[in-house]
N, C-alpha and C positions, 0 to 999 in steps of 0.2 A: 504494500500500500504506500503510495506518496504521499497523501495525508492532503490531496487535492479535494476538496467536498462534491459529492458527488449531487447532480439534481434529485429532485425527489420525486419516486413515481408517478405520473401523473396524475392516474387514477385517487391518490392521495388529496390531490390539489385543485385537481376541476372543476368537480360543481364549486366546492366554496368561493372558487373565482369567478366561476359562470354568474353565480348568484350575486355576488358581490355588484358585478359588471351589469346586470342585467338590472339591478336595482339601483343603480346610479343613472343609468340611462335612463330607464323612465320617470325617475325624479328631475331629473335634466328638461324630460319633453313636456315634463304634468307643471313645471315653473313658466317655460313657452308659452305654455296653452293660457295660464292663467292670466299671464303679462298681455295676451292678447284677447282676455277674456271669454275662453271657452272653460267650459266646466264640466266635466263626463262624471256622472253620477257611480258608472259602472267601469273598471277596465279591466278585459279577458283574459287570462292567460291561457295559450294552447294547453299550456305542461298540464296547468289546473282541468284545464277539458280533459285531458288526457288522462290524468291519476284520477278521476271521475268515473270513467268508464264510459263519459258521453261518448264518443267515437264507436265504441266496440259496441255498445248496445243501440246503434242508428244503421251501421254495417248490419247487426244481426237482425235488425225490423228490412231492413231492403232483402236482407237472404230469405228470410220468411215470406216474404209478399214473393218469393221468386223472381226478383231482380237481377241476381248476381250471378254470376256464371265462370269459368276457369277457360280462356281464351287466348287466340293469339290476334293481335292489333297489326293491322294492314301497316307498312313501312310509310313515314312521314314523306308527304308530294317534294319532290325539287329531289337539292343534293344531303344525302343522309348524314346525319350527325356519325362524329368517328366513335362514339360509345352505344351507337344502338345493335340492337344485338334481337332475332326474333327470339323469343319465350312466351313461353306459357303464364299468363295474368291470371290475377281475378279481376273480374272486369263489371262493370254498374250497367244496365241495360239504360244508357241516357236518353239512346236513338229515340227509346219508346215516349223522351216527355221533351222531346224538338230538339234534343242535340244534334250535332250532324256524327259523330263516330262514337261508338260504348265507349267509358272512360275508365282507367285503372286506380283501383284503391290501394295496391299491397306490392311494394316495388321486388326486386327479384330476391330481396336480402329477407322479404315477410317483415319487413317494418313499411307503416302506411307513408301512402303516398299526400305530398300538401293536400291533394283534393278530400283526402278523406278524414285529416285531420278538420278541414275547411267546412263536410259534414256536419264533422261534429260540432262542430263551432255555433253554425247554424242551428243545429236539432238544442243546443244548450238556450240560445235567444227563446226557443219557440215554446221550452218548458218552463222559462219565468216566465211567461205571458205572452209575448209578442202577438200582436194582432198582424202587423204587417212591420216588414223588416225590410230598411234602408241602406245600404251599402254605399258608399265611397271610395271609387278606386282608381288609381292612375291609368291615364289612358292606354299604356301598353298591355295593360291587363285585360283590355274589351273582350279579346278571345277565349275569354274562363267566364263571360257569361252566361253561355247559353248550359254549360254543363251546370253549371250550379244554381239556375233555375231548377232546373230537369233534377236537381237531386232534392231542394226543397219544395215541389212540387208531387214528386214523388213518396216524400215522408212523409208530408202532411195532405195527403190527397187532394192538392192546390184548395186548401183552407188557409195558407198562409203566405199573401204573397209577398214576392221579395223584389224589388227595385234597386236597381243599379245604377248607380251615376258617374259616369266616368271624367274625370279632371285631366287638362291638359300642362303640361308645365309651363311656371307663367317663366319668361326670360325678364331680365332686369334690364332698364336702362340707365345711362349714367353720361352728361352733358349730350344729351342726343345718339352713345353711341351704345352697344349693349356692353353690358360685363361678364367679359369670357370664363365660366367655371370651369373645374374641372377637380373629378374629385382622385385623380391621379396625382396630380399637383398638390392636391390640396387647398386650391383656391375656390373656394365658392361663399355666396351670401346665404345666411340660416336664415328662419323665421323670427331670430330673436334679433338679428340686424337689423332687417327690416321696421322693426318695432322701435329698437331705439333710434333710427336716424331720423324718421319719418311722424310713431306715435302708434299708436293701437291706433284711434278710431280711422284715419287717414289710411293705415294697411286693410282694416275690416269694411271698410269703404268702397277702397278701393277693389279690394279680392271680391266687391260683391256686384259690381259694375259689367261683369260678363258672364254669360251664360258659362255653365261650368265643363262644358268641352268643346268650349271655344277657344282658340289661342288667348293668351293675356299677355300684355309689355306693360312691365311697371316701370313707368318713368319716375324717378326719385326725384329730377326737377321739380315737376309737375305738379306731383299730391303735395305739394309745399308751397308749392306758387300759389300768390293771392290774384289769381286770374278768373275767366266766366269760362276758358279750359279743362279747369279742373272743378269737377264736380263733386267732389268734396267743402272746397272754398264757397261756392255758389250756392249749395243747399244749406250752409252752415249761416251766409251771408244775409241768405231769406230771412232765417228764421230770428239771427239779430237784427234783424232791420224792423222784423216783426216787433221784438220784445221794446225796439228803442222806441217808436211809434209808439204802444202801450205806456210807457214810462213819461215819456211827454204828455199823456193825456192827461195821464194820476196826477202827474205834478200842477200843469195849468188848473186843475180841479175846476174847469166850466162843464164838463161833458158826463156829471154822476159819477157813478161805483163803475169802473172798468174791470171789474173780476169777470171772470167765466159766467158765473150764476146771474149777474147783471144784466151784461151782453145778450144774454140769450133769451131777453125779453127784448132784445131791440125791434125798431118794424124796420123790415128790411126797403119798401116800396122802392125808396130815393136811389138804390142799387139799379142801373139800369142803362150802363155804357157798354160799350161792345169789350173793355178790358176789365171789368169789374164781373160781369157775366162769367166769361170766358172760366177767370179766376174761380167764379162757382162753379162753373161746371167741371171744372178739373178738379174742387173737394168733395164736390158729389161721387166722384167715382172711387174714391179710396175705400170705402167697404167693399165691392165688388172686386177691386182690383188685389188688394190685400188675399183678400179667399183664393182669388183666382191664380196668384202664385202660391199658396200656400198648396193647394190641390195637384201644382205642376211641378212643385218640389222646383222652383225656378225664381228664387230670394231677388235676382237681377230685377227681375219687373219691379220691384219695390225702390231700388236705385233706380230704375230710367224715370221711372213716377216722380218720384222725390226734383229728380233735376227738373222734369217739364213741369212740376208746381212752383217750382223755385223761382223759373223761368218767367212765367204767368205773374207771379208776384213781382218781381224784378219789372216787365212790363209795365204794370200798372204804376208803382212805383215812378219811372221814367217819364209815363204822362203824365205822373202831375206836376211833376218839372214846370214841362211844357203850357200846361192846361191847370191853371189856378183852380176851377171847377173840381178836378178830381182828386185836390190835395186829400187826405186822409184828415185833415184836421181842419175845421172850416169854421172861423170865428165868427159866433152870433147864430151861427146852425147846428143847434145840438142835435136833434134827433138826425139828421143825415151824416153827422159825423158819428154817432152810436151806429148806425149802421156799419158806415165804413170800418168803425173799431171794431163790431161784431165780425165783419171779413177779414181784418186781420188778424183776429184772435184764433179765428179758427183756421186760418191759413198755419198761423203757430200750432195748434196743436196738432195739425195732421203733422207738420214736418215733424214736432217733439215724435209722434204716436209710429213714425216712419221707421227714426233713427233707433226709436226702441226694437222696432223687429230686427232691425242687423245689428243692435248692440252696439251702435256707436252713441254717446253723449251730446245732445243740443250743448251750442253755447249759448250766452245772451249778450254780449258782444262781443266785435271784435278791436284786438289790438295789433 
């Protein structure tokens, strides 16, 4: 012996590192989420699905029902990968619930394959309760859709269904030009970057500005810039211009109680210009339009909303510039300025009732 220390088996040292490692990380991502104000009530572990028995006893309800079979899988279209090899599977009958090819659960070693860990994953949501299950997945994953329909369709005799929304990766921009990652290098922006250079509500903002497999370019300028550009600036802009209008009223004190509960005895009649309308009719539609992305799992409608009332507001605004007639505050004319304030009040609480469904904070002015 040279008296050199020798490593120590590994088997010794793994999981307590595994663990170790694994528990750092998602304290790492559960800090991200917060600083960006997501909240997950629940978070899964496979291992936990796994030391459960959920997998094995979701495999043995599909072997039961005669789903399952011991097969061999046609060789993958084009040029073969250099580890495929033909064998004998067990294989999930998907075809039968719109997959295009049976899919394998039990790789050649008899330990499961991701899909049937992914199973069980599933069959785990569907015994706490789940009514209907949401998915979120990067867009190179689209092609593990339709199997995993077909598998929770098939456990629950499509009594439970499950929706897929696929994200595409947003690239970052930076003085107009992108910022090249790579995680070879080791250069790339996290989501906790993003947050400090820009802000929570400005990242949640903005991330909700496009349909979610749609391309996205986050310009860093941009959501920073105090421009009619950026739609962040603009919807925020509405809604302090909103509150500074109210604040002027309270303080001249000729025009009564401008609270909510006040307001909403005003008589509207005196409302009755083509940009004062317009403005109602664009708060009219935020109950309908609200449900109606909510039903399409599609948050963006609530961002393009929010900008074309901001817009509308902004408008009017503009003419009264122009047009003494449409000021918002009209001395010697209470009752047509309680109107007006009734429009702007509510103009404010849709934008506040907006930013609350994407989680970002109204301000009441800006600096």
């Amino acid at each position: 012996m040279d008296g050199t220390p020798r490593p120590a088996p590994e088997a010794t040292w793994l999981e307590t590192v595994r663990g170790f490692a694994v528990a750092h990380m998602l304290g790492a991502i559960k800090e991200d989420l917060a600083a960006l104000g997501v909240h997950h009530d629940v978070f899964s572990s496979e291992a936990d699905v796994l030391a459960r028995g959920v997998t094995d006893a979701a495999i043995d309800q599909l072997a039961k029902a005669d789903l399952l079979y011991n097969g061999v899988l046609e060789p993958p279209k084009g040029k073969l990968p250099d580890d495929w090899e033909e064998r004998e599977q067990l294989l999930f009958r998907s075809t039968g619930f719109g997959d295009d090819v049976d899919r394998p659960l039990r790789k050649s070693d008899g330990t499961n394959t991701y899909f049937a860990n992914d199973i069980g994953y599933h069959m785990d949501k569907v015994a706490r309760g789940a009514q209907v299950m949401i998915d979120v997945w990067g867009a190179d994953h689209g092609g593990y859709v339709k199997r995993m329909k077909a598998a929770v369709k098939a456990l629950t005799g499509d009594t439970v269904p499950l929706e897929v929304l696929l994200c595409q990766i947003v690239h970052i921009l930076r003085d107009g030009q992108p910022v090249k990652m790579s995680k070879r290098a080791g250069t790339f922006v996290t989501l906790r970057d993003l947050i400090d250079e820009v802000g929570r509500d400005a990242v949640r903002f903005t991330m909700l500005t496009r349909k979610s497999d749609a391309q996205m370019e986050f310009d860093l300028d941009l959501v920073v810039a105090q421009q009619r550009d950026n739609p962040v600036f603009y919807v925020q802009y509405a809604h302090a211009r909103c509150r500074s209008v109210l604040r002027s009223a309270a303080e001249e004190g000729a025009y009564g109680a401008v609270d909510d509960a006040a307001l909403a005895t005003a008589t509207l009649d005196s409302l009755t210009s083509d940009a004062e309308m317009a403005l109602v009719r664009r708060l009219a539609e935020w109950p309908r339009m609200v449900e109606a992305a909510a039903l399409a799992r599609e948050p963006h409608r609530v961002a393009f909303y929010l900008a074309e009332l901001a817009g509308d507001f902004h408008a009017l605004w503009n003419r009264g510039r122009d047009d003494a007639s449409l000021r918002f505050l009209q001395a010697g004319a209470v009752e047509a300025t309680r109107a007006r304030l009734a429009l702007v009040a509510a103009t404010a609480a849709v934008i506040r009732s907006g930013l609350a469904v994407m989680g970002v904070d109204p301000v009441e002015e800006m600096r």
